[in-house]
ZAPA-945141 format. One record per residue (C-alpha): y negated, x, z negated; residue number from 1. Coordinates in Angstrom, 3 decimals, decimal comma, m for minus. Each point is the difference from the previous one (the first is absolute). Layout:
BEGIN
Y  X  Z  NUM .
...
REM end
This chain:
BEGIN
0,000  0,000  0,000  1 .
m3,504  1,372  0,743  2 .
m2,184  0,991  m2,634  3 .
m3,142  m1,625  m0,173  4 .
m3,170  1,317  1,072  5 .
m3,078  0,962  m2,442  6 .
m3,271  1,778  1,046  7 .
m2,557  0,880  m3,167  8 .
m3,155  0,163  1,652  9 .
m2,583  0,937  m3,007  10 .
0,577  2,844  m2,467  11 .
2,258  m1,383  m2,557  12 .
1,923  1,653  m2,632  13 .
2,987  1,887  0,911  14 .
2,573  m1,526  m1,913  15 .
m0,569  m3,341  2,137  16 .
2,052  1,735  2,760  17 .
2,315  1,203  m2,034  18 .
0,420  m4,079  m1,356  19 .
0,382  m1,049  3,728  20 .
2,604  2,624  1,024  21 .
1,678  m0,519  m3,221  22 .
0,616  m4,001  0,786  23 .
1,040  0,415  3,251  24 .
m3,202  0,675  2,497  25 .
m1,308  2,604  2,278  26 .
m2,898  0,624  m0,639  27 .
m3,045  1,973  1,765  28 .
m3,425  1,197  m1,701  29 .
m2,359  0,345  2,458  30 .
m3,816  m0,283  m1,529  31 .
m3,549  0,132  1,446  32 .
0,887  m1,766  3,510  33 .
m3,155  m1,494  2,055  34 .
0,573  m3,954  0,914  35 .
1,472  1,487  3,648  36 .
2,741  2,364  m1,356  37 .
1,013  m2,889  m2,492  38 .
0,499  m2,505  3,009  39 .
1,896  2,777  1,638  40 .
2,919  0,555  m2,826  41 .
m0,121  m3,408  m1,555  42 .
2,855  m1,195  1,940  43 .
3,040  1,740  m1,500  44 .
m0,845  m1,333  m3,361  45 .
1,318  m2,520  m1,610  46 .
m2,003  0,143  m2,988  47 .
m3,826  1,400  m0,743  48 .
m1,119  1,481  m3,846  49 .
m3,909  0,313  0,107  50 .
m2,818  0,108  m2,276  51 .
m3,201  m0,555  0,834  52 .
m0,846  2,077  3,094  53 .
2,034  m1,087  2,496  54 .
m0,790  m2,905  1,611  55 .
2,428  m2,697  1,141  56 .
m1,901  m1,781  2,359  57 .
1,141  m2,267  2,930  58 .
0,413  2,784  2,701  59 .
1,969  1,952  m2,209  60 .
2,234  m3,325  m0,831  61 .
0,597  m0,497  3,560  62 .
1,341  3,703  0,294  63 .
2,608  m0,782  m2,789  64 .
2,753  m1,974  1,343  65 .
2,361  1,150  m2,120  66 .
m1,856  m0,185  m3,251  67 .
1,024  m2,796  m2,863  68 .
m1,879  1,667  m2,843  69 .
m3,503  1,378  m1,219  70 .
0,082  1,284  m3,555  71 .
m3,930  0,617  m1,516  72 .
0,219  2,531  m3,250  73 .
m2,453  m1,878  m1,857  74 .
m1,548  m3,365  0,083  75 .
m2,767  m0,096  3,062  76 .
1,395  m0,785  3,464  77 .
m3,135  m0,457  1,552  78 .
1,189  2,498  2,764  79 .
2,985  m2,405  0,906  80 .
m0,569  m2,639  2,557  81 .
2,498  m3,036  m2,808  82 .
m0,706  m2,291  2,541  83 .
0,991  1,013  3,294  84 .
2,855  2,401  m1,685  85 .
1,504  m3,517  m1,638  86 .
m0,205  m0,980  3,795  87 .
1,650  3,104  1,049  88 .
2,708  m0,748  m2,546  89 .
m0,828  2,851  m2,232  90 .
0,480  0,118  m3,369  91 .
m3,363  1,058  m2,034  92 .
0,556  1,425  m3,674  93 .
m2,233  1,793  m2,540  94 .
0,176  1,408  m3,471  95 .
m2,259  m1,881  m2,133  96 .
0,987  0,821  m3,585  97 .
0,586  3,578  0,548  98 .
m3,345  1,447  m1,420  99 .
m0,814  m2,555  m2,445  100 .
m0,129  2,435  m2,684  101 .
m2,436  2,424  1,767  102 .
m2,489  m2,373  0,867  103 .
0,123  m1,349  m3,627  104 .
m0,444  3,504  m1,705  105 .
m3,025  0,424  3,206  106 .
m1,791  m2,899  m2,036  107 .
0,924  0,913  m3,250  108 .
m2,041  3,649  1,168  109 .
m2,765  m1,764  1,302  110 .
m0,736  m1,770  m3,842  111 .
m0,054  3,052  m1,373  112 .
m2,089  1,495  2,565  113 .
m2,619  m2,925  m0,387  114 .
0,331  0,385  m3,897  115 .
m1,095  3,760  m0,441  116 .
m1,871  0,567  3,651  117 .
2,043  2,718  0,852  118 .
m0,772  0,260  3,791  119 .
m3,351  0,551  m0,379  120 .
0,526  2,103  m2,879  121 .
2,275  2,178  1,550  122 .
m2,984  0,701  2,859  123 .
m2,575  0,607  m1,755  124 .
2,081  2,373  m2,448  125 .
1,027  1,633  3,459  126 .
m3,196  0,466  1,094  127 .
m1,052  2,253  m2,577  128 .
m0,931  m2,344  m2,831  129 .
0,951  m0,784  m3,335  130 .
m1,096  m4,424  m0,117  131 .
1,338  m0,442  m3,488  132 .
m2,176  m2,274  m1,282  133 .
m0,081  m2,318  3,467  134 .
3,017  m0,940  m0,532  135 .
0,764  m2,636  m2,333  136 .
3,305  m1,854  0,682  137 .
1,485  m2,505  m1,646  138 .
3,873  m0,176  m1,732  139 .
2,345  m2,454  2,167  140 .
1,815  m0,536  m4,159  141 .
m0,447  m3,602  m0,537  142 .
m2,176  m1,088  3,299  143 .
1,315  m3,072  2,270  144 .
1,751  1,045  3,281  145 .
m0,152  m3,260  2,135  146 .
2,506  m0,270  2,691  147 .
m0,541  m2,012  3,319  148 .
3,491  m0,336  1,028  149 .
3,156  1,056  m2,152  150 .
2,497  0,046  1,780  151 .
2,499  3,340  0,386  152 .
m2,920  2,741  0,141  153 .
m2,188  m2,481  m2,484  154 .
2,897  0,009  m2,146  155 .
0,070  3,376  m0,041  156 .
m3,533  1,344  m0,813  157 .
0,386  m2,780  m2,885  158 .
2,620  2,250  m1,329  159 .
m2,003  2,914  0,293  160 .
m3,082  m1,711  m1,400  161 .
1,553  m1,031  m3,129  162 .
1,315  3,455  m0,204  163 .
m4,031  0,487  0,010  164 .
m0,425  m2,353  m3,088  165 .
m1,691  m2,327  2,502  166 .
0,027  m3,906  m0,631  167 .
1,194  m1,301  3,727  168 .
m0,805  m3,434  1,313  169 .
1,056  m0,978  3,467  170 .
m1,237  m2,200  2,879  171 .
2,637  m1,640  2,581  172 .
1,620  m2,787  1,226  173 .
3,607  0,472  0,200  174 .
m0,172  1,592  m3,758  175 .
1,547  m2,743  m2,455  176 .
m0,647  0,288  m3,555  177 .
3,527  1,336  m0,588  178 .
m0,222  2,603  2,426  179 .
m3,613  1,400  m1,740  180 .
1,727  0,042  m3,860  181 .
2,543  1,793  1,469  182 .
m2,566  2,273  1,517  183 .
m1,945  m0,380  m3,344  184 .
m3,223  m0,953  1,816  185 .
m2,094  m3,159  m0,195  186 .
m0,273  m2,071  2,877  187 .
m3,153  m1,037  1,127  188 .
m2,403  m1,407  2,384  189 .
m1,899  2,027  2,555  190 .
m3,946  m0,478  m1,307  191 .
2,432  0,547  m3,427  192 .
0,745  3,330  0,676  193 .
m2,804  1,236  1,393  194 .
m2,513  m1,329  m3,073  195 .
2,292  1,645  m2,522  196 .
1,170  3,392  1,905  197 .
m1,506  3,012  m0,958  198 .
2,399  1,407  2,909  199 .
1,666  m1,776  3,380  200 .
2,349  1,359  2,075  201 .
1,257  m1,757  3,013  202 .
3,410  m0,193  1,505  203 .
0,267  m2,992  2,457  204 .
0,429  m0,283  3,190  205 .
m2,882  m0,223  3,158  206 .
0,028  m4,138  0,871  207 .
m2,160  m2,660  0,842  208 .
m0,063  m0,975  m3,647  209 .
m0,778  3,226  m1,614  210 .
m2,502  2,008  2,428  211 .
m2,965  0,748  m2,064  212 .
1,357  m1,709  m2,726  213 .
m2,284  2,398  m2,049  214 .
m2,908  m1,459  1,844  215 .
m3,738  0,572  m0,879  216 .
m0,089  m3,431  m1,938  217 .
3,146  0,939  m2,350  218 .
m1,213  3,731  m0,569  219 .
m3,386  m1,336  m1,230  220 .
1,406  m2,044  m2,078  221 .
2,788  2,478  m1,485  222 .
m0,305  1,391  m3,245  223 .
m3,099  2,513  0,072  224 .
1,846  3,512  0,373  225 .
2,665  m0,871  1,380  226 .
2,092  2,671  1,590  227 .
1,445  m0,684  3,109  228 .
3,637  2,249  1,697  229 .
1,807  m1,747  3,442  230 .
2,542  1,960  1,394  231 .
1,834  m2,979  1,720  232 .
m1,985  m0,881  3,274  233 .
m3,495  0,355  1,195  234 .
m1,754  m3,053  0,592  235 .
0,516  m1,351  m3,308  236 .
m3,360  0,857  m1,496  237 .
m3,616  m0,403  1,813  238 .
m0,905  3,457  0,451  239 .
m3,513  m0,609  0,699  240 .
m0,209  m2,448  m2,992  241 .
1,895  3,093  m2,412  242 .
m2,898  2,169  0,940  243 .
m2,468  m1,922  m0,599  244 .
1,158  m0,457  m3,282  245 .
1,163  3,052  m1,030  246 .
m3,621  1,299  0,233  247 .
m1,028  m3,023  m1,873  248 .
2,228  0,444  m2,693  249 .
1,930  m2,939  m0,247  250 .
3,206  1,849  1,523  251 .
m0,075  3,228  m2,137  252 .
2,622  2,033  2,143  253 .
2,253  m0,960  3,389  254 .
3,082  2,195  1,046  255 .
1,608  m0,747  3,489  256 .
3,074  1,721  1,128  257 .
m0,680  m2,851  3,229  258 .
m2,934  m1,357  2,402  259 .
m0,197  m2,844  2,000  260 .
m0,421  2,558  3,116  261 .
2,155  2,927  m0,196  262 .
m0,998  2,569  0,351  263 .
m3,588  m0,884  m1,097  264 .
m2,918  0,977  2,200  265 .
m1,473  3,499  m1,574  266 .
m3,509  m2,403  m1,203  267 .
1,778  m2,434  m1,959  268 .
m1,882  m1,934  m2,332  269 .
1,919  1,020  m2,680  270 .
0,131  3,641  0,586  271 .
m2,660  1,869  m2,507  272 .
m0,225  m3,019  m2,016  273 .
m0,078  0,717  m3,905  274 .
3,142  m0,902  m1,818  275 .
1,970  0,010  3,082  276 .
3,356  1,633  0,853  277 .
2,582  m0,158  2,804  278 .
2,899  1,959  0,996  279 .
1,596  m0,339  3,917  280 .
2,566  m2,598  0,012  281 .
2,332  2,282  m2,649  282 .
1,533  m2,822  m1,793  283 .
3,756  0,403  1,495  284 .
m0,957  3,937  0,118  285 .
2,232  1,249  m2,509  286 .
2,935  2,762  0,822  287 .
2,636  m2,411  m1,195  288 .
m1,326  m3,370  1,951  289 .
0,297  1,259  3,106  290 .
3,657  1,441  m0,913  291 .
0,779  m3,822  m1,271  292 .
m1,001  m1,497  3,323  293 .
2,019  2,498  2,080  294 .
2,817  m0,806  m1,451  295 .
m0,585  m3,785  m0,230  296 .
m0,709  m0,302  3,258  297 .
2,731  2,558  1,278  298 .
2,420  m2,080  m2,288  299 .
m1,017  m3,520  1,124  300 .
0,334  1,072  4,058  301 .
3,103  1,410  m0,619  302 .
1,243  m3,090  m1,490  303 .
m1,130  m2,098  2,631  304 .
1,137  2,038  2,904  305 .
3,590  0,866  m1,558  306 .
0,962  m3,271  m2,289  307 .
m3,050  m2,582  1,286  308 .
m1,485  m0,383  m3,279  309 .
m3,433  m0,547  m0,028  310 .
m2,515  0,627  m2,647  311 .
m3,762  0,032  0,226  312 .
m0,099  m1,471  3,188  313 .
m3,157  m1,578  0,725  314 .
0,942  m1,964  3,417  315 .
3,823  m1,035  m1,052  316 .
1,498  m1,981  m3,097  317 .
3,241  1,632  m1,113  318 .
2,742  m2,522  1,955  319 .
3,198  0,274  1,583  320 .
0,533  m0,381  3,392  321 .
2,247  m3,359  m0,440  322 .
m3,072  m1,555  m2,267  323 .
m3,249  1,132  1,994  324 .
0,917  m2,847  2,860  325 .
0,018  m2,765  m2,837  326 .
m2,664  1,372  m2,398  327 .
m2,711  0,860  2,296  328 .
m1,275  m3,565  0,681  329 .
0,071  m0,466  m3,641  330 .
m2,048  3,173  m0,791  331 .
m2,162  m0,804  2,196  332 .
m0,439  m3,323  m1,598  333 .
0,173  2,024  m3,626  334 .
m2,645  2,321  0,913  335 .
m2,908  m2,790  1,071  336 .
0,929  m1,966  m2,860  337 .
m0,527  2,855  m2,465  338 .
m3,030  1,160  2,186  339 .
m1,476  m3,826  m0,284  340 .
0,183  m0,036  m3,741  341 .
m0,985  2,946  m0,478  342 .
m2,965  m0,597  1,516  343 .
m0,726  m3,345  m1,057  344 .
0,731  1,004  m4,471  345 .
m2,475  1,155  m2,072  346 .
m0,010  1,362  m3,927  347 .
2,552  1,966  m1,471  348 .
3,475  m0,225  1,721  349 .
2,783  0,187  m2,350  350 .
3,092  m1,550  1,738  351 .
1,466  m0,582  3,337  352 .
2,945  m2,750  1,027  353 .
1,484  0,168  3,210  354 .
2,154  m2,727  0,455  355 .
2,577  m0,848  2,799  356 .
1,344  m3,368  0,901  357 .
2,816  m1,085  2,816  358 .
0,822  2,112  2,090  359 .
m2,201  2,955  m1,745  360 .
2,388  0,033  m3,044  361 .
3,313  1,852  1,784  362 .
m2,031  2,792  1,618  363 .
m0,864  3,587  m1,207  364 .
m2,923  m1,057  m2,615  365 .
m1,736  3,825  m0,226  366 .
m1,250  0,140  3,011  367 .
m1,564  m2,966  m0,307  368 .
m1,220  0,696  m3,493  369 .
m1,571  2,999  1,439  370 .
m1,741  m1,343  2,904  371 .
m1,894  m2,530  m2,476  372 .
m0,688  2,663  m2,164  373 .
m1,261  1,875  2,880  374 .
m2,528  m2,319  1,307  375 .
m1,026  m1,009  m3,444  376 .
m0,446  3,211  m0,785  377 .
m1,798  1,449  3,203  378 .
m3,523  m1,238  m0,887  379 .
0,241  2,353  m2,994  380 .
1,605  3,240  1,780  381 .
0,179  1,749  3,040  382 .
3,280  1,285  m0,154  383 .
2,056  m2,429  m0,922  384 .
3,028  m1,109  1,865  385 .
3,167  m1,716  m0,382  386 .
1,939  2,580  m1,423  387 .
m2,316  1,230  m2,596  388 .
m1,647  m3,271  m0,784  389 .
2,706  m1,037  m3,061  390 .
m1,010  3,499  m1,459  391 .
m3,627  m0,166  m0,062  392 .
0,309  m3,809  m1,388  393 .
2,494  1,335  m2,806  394 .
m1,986  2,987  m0,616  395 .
m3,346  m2,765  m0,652  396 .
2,432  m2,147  m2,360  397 .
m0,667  m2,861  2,510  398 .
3,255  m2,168  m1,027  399 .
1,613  m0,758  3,300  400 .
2,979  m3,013  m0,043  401 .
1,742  m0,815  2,899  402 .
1,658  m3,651  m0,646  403 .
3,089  m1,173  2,714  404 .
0,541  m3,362  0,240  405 .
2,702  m1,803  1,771  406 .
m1,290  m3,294  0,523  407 .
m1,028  m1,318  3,263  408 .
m3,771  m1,359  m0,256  409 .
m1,987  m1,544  2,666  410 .
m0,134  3,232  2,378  411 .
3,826  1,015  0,327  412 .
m1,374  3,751  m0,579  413 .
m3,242  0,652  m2,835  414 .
m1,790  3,038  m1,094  415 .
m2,344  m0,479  m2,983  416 .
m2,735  2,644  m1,488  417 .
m1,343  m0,850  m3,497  418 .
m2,277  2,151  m1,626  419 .
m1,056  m0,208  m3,564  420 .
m3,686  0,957  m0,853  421 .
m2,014  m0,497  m3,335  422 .
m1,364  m2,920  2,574  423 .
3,230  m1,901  m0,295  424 .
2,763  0,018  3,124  425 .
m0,718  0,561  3,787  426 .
3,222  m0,943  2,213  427 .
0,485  m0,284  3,762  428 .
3,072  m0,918  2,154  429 .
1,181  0,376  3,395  430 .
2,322  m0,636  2,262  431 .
2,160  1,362  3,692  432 .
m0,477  m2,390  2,725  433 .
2,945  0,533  2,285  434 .
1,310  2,764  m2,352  435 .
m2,581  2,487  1,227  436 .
m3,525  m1,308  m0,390  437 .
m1,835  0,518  m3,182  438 .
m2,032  m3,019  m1,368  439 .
m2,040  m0,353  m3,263  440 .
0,922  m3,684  m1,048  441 .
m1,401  m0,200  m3,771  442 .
m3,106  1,387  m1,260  443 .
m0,761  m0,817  m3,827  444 .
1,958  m3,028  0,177  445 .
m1,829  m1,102  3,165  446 .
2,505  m0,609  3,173  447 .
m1,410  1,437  2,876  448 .
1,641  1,356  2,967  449 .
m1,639  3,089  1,491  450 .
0,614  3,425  1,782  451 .
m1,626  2,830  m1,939  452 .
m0,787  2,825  2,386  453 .
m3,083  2,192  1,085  454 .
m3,547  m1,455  m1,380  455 .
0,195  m3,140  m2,318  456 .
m2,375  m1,894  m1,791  457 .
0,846  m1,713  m3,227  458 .
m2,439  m3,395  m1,149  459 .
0,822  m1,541  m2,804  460 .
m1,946  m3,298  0,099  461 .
m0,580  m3,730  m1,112  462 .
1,701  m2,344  2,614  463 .
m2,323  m1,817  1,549  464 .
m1,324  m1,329  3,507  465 .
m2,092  2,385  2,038  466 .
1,034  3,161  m2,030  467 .
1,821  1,530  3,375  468 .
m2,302  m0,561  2,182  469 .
m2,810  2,055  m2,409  470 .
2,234  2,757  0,017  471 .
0,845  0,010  3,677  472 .
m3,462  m0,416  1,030  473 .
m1,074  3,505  m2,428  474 .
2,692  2,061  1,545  475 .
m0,873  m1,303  3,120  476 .
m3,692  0,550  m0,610  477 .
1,630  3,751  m0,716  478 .
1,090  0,608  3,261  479 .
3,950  0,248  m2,211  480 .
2,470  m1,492  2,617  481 .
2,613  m2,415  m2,484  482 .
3,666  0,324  1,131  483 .
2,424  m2,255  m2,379  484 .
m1,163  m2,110  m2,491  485 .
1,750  m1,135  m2,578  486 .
m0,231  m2,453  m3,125  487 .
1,433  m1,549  m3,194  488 .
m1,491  m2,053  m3,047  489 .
1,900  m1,046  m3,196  490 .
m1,827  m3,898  0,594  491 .
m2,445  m1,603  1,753  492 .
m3,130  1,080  m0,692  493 .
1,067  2,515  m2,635  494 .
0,388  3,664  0,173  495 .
1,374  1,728  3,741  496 .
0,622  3,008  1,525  497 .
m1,122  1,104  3,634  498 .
1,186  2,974  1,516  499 .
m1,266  1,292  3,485  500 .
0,840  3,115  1,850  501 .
m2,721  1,698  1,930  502 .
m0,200  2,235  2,600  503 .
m2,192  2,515  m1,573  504 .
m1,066  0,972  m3,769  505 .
m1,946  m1,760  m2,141  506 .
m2,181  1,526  m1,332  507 .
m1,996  m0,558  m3,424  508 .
m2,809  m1,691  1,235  509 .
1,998  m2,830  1,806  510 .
1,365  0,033  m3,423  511 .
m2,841  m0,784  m1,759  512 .
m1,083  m2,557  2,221  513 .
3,182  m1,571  0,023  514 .
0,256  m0,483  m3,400  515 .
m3,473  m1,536  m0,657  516 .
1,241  m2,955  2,816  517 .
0,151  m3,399  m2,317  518 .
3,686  m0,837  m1,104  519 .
1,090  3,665  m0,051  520 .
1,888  1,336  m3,675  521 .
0,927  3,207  0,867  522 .
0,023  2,145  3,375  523 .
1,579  3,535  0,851  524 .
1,027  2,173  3,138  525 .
3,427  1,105  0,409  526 .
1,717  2,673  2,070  527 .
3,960  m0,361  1,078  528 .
REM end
């Protein structure tokens, strides 16, 4: 039997060859090739172990027709086309836990840095002089670290900080109060946090939800002093806004290990600024890191390649090849579902039910457990996927029950998604028309039938005549083209649900004009 193929095409510890050649690969290491001399070898391989500087982009794809498997050491695989390689039937995988420690212990350096100035103390004591008494810092013994996200490198500088004899409250949704006493923080609210932290260090992902979450409005009204460390993702803070008040005072020290543009230009606004410090990016920069994601990634290839397991993919649940045919509808139908309520629940989420009914109840219930969990989750991460979705919800102590039952209802096949918040339960159902088609049928406890796919607006609204028709006429007013609509009401004249799909986003403004139209309860864009 032929071995399989592997070209490493970034500088990567040795030992990963050694893993591939040990489980049954060839391997080559050939480093440093332009975009041209990649297309011209890529099509012996079977598999591909990068990091970030080569770049998988469609050309090279279409060069590859051999390859099955990309393997990223480390988390980013913004060099890797997911889309069109899912297309190509290629299997994309990273290595997302591997230097969890090192960026915690990054942070960890960065409070102590802030506490006792030592960047600027170590120039000016290079430079010939002797600043004693321009230094004062200030002990990190008994201050408040606040975290903005806490889950596995959160966790982790809340070990460290406690190590610090620092009181540690945390800030994020998936954390349930048993989770943060095991953790031994305090769970809190955002405005919370940031009005009791003397310290905040942030370590959540880049979404819609949580870009500039530390906006100008929240830093002014922080706790005066307060002492600011990201080494998660730029865009997170308003770097104008941090500045601005850093010279005021309000923000009394900012380290970033991450920018919203990387690199930054050399006249950043933030460059020169008192009681600023940055490092390039080092967070995973640590000797034993970038052995860990060597060898995770030269481990999970191997796997895949020699046995077909897959771990860490970010394009492929882990199925068999006599379930996929079955399941996939059903995923599909698992993923929107989770997506929808995801998008549509609001407060602190605690538990998740995903029930199946008919037909649902005899087939392979992971899969579709982590579908849900993957669209409900994907509005909160960007790198989640199917198969690392259950981990990230366990590792948040968001209690997840799947519930079979056997019965029959009115659908002869029934997927249910019911999420508890501190706002009560959220639950949708759907459906497969002609065993393939996904269809939301139940949205909290309101039958409507309805596709959910590309652009979607969601109206909550009093039932009553003349209500369409104000709605139409906006978007129409908008120049936003309406392509199914759909509705449902719990009586007449009580409380419905419209649902339209759109050919284009919606942006805030239709938003805001949509939900002062008379008769309208509640109104939000959605994305499928």
């Amino acid at each position: 039997m032929t071995k399989p193929k592997v070209l490493i095409s970034d500088k990567m510890d040795p030992n990963a060859a050694k893993i591939f050649a040990e489980r049954g690969c060839d391997v080559d290491v050939i480093t440093g090739k332009a975009p041209e001399e990649l297309k011209a070898i890529i099509g012996q391989y079977d598999g591909l172990a990068i990091r970030s500087a080569t770049k998988v982009t469609k050309e090279i794809l279409d060069a590859a027709p051999n390859l099955k498997v990309i393997g990223r050491a480390g988390i980013g695989v913004d060099n890797v086309d997911i889309p069109y390689a899912s297309s190509k039937g290629v299997v994309v995988m990273n290595t997302p836990f591997g230097n969890s420690i090192t960026t915690a212990e990054h942070a960890i350096a960065m409070i102590m840095a802030l506490a006792r100035q030592i960047p600027a103390a170590d120039r000016r004591t290079q430079a010939g002089e002797w600043p004693k008494n321009d230094f004062m810092g200030i002990e990190v013994t008994g201050k408040t670290l606040g975290l903005i996200g806490a889950g596995n490198i959160g966790s982790i500088v809340a070990s460290r900080a406690q190590g610090l004899k620092m009181k540690v409250i945390a800030y994020d949704p998936f954390l349930t109060e048993d989770r943060a006493i095991e953790m031994g923080v305090e769970k809190v609210d955002l405005d919370t946090l940031l009005s009791r932290a003397d310290f905040v260090s942030l370590h959540t992902p880049l979404t819609d939800q949580t870009r500039n979450i530390l906006s100008r409005e929240r830093l002014e009204n922080a706790k005066p002093g307060i002492r600011i460390v990201n080494c998660a993702r730029g865009g997170l803070i308003d770097e104008v806004a941090l500045k601005d008040l850093l010279l005021s005072g309000q923000v009394a020290g900012a380290a970033l290990d991450v920018f919203e543009k990387e690199p930054p230009a050399p006249d950043h606004p933030l460059f020169g600024t008192p009681g600023f410090i940055c490092t390039p990016h080092l967070g995973a920069s640590t000797t034993e890191a970038q052995v860990n994601v060597a060898l995770q990634v030269a481990e999970q290839i191997s796997d895949f390649l020699v046995n077909g397991g897959v771990t860490n993919a970010l394009n492929m649940p882990s199925l068999s090849a006599e379930e996929a045919p079955k399941l996939k509808p059903y995923m599909a139908l698992a993923e929107k579902l989770g997506s929808l309520v995801g998008q549509l629940s609001h407060g602190n989420l605690e538990k998740i039910s995903i029930e199946r009914e008919g037909a649902a109840a005899s087939l392979n219930g992971k899969p579709i457990t982590g579908a849900v969990l993957a669209g409900f989750m994907r509005r909160f991460s960007d790198s989640v996927n199917m198969v690392n979705a259950p981990y990230l919800a366990r590792e948040r102590g968001l209690d997840v029950r799947e519930v079979r039952h056997d019965r029959e209802g009115v659908y002869h096949t029934l997927v249910r998604v019911t999420v508890e918040t501190s706002q009560g339960p959220r639950s949708v159902a759907g459906t497969l028309f002609g065993d393939a088609a996904p269809r939301l049928v139940e949205i909290f406890g309101i039958g409507i039938e309805a596709d959910l796919a590309g652009h979607m607006l969601y109206i909550v609204n009093e039932d009553a005549p003349g209500f369409i028709g104000r709605i139409g006429t906006l978007l129409g007013q908008s120049g936003i083209n309406i392509g199914t609509f759909h509705l449902g009401r719990r009586q007449a004249g009580g409380e419905a649900v419209l649902l339209l799909s759109v050919d284009q986003p919606i942006g805030d403004d239709i938003i805001q004009q949509a939900a002062k139209v008379e008769g309208v309860k509640m109104v939000k864009a959605l994305e499928f």
